[in-house]
BATORVO-713523 format. One record per residue: residue number from 1; residue in three letters; x, y, z of N, C-alpha, C in turn. Coordinates in steps of 0.2 Angstrom, whole numbers, padded with zeros to 4 digits. Each point is the difference from the previous one (the first is absolute). Layout:
<sites>
  pos  code   n_xx   n_yy   n_zz  ca_xx  ca_yy  ca_zz   c_xx   c_yy   c_zz
  NUM   ALA      X      Y      Z      X      Y      Z      X      Y      Z
...
</sites>
This chain:
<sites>
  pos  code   n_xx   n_yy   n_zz  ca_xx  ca_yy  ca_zz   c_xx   c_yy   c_zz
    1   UNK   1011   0916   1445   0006   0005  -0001   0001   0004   0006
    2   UNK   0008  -0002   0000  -0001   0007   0007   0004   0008  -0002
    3   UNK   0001   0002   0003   0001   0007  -0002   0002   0005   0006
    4   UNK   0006   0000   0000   0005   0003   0004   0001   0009  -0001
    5   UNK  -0002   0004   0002   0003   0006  -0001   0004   0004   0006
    6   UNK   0005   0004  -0003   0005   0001   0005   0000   0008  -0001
    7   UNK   0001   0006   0007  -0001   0004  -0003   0002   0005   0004
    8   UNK   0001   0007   0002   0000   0004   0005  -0007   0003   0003
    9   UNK  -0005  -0001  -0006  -0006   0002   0003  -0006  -0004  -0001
   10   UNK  -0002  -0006   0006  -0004  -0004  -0002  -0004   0002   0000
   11   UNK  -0004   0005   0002  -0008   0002   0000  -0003   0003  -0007
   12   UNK   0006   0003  -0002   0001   0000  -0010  -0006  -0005  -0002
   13   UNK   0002  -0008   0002  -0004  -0006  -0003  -0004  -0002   0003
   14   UNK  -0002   0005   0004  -0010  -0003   0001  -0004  -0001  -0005
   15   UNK  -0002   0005  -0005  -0003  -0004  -0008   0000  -0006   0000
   16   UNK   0004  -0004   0001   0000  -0006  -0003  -0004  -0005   0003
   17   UNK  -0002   0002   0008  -0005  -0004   0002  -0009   0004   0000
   18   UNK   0001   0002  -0007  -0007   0002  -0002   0000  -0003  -0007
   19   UNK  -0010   0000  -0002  -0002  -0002  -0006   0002  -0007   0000
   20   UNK   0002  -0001  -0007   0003  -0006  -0003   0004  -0003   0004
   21   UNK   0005   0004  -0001   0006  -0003   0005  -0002  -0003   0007
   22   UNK  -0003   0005   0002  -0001  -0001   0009  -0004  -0006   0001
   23   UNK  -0004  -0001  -0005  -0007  -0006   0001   0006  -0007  -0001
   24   UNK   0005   0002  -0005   0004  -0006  -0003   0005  -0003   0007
   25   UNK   0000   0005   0001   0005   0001   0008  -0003  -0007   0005
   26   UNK  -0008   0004   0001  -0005  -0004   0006  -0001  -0005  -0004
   27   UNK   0001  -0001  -0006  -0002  -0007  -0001   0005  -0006  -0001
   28   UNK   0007   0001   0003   0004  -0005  -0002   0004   0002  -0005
   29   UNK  -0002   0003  -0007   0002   0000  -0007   0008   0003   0000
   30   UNK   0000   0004   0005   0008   0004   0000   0001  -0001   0007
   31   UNK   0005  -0001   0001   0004   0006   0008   0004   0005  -0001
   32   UNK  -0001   0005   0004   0002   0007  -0002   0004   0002   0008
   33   UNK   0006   0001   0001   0004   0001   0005   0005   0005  -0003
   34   UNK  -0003   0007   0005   0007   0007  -0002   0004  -0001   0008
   35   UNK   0006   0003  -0003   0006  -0002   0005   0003   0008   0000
   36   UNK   0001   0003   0005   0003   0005  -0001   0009  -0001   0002
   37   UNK   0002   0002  -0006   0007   0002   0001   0006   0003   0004
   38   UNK  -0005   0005   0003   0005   0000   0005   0001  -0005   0007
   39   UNK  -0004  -0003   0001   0002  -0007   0004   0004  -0001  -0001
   40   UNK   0003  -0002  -0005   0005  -0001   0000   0007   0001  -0002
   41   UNK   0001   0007   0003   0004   0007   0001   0005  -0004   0003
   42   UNK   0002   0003   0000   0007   0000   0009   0001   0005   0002
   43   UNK  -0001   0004   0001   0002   0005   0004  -0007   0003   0005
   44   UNK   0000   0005   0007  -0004   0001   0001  -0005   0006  -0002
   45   UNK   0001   0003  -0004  -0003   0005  -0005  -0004  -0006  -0007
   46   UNK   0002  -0004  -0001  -0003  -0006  -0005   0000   0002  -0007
   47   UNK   0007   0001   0000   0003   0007  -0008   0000  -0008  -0005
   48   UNK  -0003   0002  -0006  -0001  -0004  -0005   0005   0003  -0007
   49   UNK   0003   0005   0003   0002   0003  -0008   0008   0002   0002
   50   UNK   0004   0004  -0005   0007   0003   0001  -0001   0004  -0007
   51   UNK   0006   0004   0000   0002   0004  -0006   0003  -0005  -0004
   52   UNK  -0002   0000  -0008   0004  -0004  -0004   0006  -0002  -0002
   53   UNK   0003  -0003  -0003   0009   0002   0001   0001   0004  -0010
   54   UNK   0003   0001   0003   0000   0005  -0009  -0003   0008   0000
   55   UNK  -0001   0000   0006  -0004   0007  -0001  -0008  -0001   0000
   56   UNK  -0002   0006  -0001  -0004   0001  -0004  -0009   0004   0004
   57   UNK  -0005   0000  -0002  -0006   0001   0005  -0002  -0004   0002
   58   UNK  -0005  -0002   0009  -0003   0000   0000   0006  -0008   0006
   59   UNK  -0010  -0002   0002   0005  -0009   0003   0000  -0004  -0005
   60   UNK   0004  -0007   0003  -0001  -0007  -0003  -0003  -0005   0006
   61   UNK  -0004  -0004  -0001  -0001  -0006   0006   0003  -0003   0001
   62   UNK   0004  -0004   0005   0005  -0002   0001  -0002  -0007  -0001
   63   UNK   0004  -0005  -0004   0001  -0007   0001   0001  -0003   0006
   64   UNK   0003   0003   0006   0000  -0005   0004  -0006  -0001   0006
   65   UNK  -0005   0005  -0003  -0007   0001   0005  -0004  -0005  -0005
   66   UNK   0000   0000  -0008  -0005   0000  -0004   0001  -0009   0000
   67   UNK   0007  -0003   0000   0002  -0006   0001  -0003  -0005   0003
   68   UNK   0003   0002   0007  -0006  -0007   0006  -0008   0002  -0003
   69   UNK  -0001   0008  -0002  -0007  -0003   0001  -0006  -0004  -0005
   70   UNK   0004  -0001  -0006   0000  -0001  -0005   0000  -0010   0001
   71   UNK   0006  -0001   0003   0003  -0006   0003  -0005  -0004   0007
   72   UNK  -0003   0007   0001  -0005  -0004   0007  -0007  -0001  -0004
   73   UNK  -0002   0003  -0003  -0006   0001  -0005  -0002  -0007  -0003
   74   UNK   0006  -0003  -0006   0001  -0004  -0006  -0002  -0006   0003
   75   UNK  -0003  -0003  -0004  -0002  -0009   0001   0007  -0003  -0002
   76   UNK   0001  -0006   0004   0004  -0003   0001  -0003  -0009  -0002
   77   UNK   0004  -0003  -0008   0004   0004  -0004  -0001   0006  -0001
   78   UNK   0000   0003  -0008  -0002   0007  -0002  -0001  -0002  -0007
   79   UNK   0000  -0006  -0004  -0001   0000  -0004  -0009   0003  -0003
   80   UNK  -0004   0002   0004  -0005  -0001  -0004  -0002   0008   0004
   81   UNK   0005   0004   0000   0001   0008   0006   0002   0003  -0007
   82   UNK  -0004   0007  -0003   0004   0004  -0003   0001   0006   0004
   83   UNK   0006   0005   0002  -0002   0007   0002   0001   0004  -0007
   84   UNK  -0006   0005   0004   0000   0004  -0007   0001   0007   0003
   85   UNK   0005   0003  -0003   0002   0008   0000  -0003   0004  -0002
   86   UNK  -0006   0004   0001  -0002   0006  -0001   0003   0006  -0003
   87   UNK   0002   0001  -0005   0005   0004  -0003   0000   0005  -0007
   88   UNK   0002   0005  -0001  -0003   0003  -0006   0006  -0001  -0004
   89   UNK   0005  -0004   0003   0007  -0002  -0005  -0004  -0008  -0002
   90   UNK  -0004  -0001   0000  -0002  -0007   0000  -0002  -0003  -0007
   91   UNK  -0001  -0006   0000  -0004  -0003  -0007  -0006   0002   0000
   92   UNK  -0002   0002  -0006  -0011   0000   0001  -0003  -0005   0003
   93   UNK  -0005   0001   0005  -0005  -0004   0004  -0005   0003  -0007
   94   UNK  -0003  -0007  -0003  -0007  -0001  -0003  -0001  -0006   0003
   95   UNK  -0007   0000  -0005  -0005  -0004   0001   0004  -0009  -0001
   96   UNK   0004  -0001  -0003   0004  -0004  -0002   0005  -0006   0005
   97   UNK   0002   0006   0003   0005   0003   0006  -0007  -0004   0009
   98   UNK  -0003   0004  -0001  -0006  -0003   0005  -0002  -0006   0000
   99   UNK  -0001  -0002  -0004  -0001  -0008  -0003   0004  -0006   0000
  100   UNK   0008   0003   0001   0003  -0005   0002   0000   0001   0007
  101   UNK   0002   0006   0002   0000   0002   0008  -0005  -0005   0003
  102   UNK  -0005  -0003  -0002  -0007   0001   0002   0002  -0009   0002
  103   UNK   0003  -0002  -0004   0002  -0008   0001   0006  -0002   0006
  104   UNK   0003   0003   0003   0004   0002   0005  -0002  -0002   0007
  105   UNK   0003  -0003   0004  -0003  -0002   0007   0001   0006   0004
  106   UNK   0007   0003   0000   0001   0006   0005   0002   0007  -0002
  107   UNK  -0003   0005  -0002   0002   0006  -0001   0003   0004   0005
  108   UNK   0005   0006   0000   0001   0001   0005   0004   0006  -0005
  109   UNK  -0005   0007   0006   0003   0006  -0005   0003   0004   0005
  110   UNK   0003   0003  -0004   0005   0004   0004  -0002   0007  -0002
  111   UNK  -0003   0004   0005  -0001   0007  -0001   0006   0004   0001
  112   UNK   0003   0004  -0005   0006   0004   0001  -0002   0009   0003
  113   UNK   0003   0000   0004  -0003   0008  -0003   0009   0006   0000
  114   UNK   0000   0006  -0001   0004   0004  -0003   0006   0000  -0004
  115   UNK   0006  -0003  -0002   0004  -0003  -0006   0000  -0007  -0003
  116   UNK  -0006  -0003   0004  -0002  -0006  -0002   0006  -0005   0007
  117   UNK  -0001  -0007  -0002   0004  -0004   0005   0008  -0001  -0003
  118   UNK   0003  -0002   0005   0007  -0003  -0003   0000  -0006  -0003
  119   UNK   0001   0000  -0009   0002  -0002  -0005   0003  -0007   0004
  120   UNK   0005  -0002   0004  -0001  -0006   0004  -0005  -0004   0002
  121   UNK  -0006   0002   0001  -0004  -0002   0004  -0003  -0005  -0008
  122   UNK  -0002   0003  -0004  -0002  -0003  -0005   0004  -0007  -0001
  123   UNK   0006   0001  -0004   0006  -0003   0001   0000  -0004   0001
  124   UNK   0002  -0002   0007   0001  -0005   0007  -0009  -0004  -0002
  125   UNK  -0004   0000   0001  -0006  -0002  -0002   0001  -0004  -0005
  126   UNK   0002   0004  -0005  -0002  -0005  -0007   0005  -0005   0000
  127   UNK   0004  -0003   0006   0002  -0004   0000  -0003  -0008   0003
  128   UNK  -0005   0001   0004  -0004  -0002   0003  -0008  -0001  -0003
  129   UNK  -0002   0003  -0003  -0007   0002  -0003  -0002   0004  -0005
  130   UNK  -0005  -0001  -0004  -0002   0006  -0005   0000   0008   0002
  131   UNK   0003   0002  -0003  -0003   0008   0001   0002   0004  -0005
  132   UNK  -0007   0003   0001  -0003   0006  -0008   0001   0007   0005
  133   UNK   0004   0003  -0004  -0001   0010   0000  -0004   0001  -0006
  134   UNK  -0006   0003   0004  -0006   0002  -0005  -0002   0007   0000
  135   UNK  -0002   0002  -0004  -0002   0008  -0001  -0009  -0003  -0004
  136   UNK  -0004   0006   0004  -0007   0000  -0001  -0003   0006  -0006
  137   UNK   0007   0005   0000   0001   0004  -0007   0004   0005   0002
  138   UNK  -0001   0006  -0006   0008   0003  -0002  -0002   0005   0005
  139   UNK   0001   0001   0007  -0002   0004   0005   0004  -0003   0004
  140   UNK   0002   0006   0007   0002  -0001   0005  -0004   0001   0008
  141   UNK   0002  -0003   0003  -0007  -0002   0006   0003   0001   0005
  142   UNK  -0003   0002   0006   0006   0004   0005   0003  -0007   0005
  143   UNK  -0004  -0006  -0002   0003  -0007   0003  -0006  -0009  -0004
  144   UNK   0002  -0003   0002  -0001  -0005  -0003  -0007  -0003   0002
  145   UNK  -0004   0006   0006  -0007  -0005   0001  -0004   0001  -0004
  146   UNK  -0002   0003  -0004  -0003   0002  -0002   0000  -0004  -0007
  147   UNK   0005  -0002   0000   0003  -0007  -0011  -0005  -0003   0003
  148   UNK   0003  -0003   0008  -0002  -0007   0005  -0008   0001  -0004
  149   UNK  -0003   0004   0003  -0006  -0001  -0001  -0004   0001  -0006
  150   UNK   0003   0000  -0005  -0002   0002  -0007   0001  -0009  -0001
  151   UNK   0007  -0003   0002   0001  -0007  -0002  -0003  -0004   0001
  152   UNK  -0002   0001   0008  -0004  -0006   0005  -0005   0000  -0005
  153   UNK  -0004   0006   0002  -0006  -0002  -0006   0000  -0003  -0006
  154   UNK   0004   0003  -0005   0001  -0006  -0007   0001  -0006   0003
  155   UNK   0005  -0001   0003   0002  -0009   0001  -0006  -0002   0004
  156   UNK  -0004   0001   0002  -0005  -0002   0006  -0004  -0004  -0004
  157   UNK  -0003   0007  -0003  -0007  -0003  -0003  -0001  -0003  -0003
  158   UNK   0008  -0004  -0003   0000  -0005  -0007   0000  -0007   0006
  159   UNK  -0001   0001   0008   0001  -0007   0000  -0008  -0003   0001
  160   UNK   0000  -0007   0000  -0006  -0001  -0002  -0006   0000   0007
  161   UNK  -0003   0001   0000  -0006   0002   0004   0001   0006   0004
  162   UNK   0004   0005  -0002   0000   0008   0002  -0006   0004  -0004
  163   UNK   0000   0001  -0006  -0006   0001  -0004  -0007  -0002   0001
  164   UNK  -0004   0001   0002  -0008  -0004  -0001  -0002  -0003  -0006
  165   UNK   0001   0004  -0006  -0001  -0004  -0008   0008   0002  -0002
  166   UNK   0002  -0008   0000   0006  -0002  -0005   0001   0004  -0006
  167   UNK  -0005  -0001  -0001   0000   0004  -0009   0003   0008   0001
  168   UNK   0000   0004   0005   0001   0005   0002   0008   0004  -0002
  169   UNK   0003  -0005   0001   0007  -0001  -0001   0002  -0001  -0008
  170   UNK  -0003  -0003  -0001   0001  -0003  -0008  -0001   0006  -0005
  171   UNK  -0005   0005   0000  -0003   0003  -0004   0001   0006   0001
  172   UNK   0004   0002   0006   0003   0006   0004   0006   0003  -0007
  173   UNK   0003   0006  -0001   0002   0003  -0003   0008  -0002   0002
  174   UNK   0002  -0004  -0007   0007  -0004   0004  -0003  -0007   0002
  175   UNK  -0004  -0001  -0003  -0003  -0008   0003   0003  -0005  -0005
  176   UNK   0000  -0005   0003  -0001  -0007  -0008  -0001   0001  -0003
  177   UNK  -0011   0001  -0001  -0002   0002  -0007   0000   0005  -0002
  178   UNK   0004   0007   0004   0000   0005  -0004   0003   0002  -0005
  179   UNK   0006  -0006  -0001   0005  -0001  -0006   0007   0008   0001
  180   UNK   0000   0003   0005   0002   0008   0000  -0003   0003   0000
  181   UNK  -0004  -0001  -0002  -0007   0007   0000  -0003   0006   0006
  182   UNK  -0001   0005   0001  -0003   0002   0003  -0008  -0003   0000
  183   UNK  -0003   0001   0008  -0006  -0005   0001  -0005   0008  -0004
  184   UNK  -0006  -0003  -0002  -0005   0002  -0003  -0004   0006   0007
  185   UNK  -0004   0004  -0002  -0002   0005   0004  -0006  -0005   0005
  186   UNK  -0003   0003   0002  -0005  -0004   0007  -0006   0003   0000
  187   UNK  -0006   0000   0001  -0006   0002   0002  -0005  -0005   0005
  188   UNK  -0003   0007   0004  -0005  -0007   0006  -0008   0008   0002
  189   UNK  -0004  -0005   0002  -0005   0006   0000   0003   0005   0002
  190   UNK  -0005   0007   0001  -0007   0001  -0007   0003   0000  -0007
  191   UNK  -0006  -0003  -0003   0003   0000  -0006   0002   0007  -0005
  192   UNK  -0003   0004   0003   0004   0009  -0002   0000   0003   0006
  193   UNK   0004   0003   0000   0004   0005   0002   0002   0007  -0001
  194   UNK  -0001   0004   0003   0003   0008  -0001  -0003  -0001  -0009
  195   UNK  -0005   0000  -0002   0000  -0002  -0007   0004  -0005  -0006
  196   UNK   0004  -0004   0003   0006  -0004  -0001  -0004  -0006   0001
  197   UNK  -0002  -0005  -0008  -0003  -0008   0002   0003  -0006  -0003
  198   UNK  -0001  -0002   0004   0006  -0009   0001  -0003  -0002  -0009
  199   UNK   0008   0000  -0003  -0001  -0002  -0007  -0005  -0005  -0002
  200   UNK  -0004  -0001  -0004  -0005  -0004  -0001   0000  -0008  -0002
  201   UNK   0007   0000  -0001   0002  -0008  -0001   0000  -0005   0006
  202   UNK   0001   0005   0005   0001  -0004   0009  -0006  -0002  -0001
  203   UNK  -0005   0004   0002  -0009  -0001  -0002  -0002  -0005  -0001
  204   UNK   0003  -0005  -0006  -0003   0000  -0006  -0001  -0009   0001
  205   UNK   0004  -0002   0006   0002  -0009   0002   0001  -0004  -0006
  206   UNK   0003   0003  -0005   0004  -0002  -0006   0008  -0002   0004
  207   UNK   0000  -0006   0001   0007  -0001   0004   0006   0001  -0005
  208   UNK  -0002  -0003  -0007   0006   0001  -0004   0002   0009  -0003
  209   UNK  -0004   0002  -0002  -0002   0009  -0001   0003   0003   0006
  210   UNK   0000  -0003   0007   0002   0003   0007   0008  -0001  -0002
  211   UNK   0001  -0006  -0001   0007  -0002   0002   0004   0004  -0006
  212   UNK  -0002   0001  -0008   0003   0004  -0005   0002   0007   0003
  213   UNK  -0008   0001   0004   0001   0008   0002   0008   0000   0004
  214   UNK  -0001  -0004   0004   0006   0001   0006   0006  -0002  -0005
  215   UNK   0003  -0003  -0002   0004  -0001  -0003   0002   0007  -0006
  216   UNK  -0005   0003  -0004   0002   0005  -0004   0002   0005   0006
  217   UNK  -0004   0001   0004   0001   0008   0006   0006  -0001   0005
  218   UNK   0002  -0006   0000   0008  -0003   0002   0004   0004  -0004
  219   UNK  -0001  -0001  -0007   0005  -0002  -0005   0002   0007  -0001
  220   UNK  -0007   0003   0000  -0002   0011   0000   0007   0001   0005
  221   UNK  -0003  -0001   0006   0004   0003   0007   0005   0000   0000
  222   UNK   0004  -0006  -0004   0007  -0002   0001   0005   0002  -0004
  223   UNK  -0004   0002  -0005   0002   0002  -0008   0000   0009   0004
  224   UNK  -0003   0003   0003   0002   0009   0003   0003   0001   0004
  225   UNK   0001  -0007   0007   0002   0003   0004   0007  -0005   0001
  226   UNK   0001  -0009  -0004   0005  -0002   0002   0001  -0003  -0008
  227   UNK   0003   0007  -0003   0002  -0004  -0007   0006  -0006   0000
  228   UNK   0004   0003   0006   0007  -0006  -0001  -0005  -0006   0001
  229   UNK  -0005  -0001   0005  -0004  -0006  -0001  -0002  -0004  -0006
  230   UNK  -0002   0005  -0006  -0003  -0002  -0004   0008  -0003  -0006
  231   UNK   0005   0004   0000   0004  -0003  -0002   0004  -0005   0000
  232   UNK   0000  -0004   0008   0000  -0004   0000  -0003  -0007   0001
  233   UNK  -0007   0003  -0006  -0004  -0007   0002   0002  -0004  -0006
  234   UNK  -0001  -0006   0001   0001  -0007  -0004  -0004   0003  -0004
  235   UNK   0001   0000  -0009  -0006   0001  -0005  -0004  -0006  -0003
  236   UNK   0003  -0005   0002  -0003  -0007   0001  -0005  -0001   0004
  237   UNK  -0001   0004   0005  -0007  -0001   0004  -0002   0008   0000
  238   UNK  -0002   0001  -0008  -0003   0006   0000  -0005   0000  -0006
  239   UNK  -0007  -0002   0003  -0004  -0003  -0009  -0001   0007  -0003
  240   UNK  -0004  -0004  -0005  -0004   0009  -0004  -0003   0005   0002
  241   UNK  -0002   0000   0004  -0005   0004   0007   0006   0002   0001
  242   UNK   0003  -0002   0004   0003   0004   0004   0006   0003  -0003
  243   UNK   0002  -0001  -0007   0008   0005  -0008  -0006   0005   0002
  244   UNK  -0010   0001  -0002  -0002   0005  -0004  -0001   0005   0008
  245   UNK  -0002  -0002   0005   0002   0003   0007   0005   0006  -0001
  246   UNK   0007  -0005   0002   0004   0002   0001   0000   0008  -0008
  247   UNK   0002  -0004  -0008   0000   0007  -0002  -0004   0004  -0001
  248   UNK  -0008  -0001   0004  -0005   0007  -0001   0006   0004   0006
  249   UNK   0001  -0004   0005   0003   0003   0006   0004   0005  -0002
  250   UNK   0005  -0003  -0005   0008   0002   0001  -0001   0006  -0005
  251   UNK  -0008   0003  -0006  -0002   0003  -0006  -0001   0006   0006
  252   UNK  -0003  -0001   0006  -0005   0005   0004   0006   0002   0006
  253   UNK   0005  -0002   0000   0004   0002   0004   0006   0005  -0004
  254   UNK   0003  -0002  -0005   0004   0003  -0005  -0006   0007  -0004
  255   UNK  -0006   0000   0000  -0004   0005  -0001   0002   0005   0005
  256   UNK  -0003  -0003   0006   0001   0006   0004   0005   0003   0002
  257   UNK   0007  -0005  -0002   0006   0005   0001   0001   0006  -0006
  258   UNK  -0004  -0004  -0006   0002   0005  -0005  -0004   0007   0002
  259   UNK  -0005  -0001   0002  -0005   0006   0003   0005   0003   0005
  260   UNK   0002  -0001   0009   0005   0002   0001   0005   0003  -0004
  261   UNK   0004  -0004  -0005   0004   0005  -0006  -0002   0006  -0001
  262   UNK  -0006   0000  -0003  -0004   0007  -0002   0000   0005   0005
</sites>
């Protein structure tokens, strides 16, 4: 995969040649090329922005800068090129969302910063090639490098041999088998801690015992911290373990509200 970022401030995307990413970099698995934007300015101050038309605060980035560079960037065809908008006006970026990304031969993001870019720029694009305005959540960010690398990393890691164990991906929170689920809690020596000892089921090399645990302390976490997760799970892939789970869960949660009440 390659992976095109366009930007006012490349030095923003150094991260990207660290860790995971970076080793995926020296290995072949991606190529990672940031382009700064103002190259391709026209003027010699190398002005990327204007006042927007209608009023209002702040700048807009100009289409005729964002254009060529957008156009110099893109694989040619472009069928197999998505640009992606970094934007808090945008569609949810999930895990869903990264997994189709992740099939794509050329990504190519467009970092905005201050009113965001001109609404042409998008536009003109989706005539030629895919393109998604994605938002990372309900938050405003002072410019788009920052989504960038929130994405890069999701999309990355689902390609194949960026992970060391495959299985990493899969089991991750938002994964395959997680079915929605948030991922189960984690433990690694010592085995106590500050007086705190790693549950005794992990112990215990009971592989089916291990795997019940993780699946109920999923089901626990998801059920306190992302109910909309739980009600949107299929109840069809929900056994009997997991109905008495979920309503000890939902008995010890509506408890403690009523005690708050008090």
């Amino acid at each position: 995969m390659k992976l095109d970022i366009i930007t006012i401030f490349p030095s923003y995307l150094a991260p990207l040649r660290e860790s995971l990413l970076g080793r995926a970099i020296s290995d072949g698995l991606i190529g990672v090329q940031v382009h700064d934007l103002r190259d391709f300015a026209h003027d010699r101050h190398r002005t990327v922005d204007d006042t927007p038309y209608g009023g209002g605060a702040g700048m807009v980035m100009r289409a005729d800068v964002w254009g060529p560079a957008i156009d110099t960037v893109a694989a040619v065809p472009a069928d197999g090129t998505t640009l992606i908008v970094p934007t808090p006006a945008g569609y949810r970026f999930d895990q869903s969302v990264a997994a189709e990304l992740a099939g794509r031969n050329q990504l190519i993001f467009a970092c905005g910063r201050y009113e965001g870019i001109d609404q042409r720029v998008a536009d003109h694009a989706s005539t030629v090639m895919d393109v998604r305005e994605l938002s990372i959540g309900d938050y405003v960010l002072a410019g788009g490098e920052a989504a960038v690398l929130v994405m890069v990393e999701a999309i990355a890691r689902l390609l194949p041999g960026v992970l060391g164990n495959p299985l990493s991906a899969v089991t991750d929170s938002f994964g395959v088998s997680s079915v929605g689920l948030l991922e189960s809690p984690s433990y690694t020596r010592p085995p106590d801690y500050q007086g705190l000892s790693v549950p005794a089921v992990l112990l215990s090399g009971h592989h089916g015992a291990i795997e019940r645990w993780r699946r109920d302390e999923s089901l626990r976490r998801t059920a306190r911290r992302r109910p909309d997760l739980i009600a949107a799970l299929d109840p069809g892939r929900l056994d009997q373990a997991d109905l008495q789970v979920l309503a000890e869960e939902d008995a010890a949660i509506s408890s403690g509200r009523s005690h708050l009440a008090d």
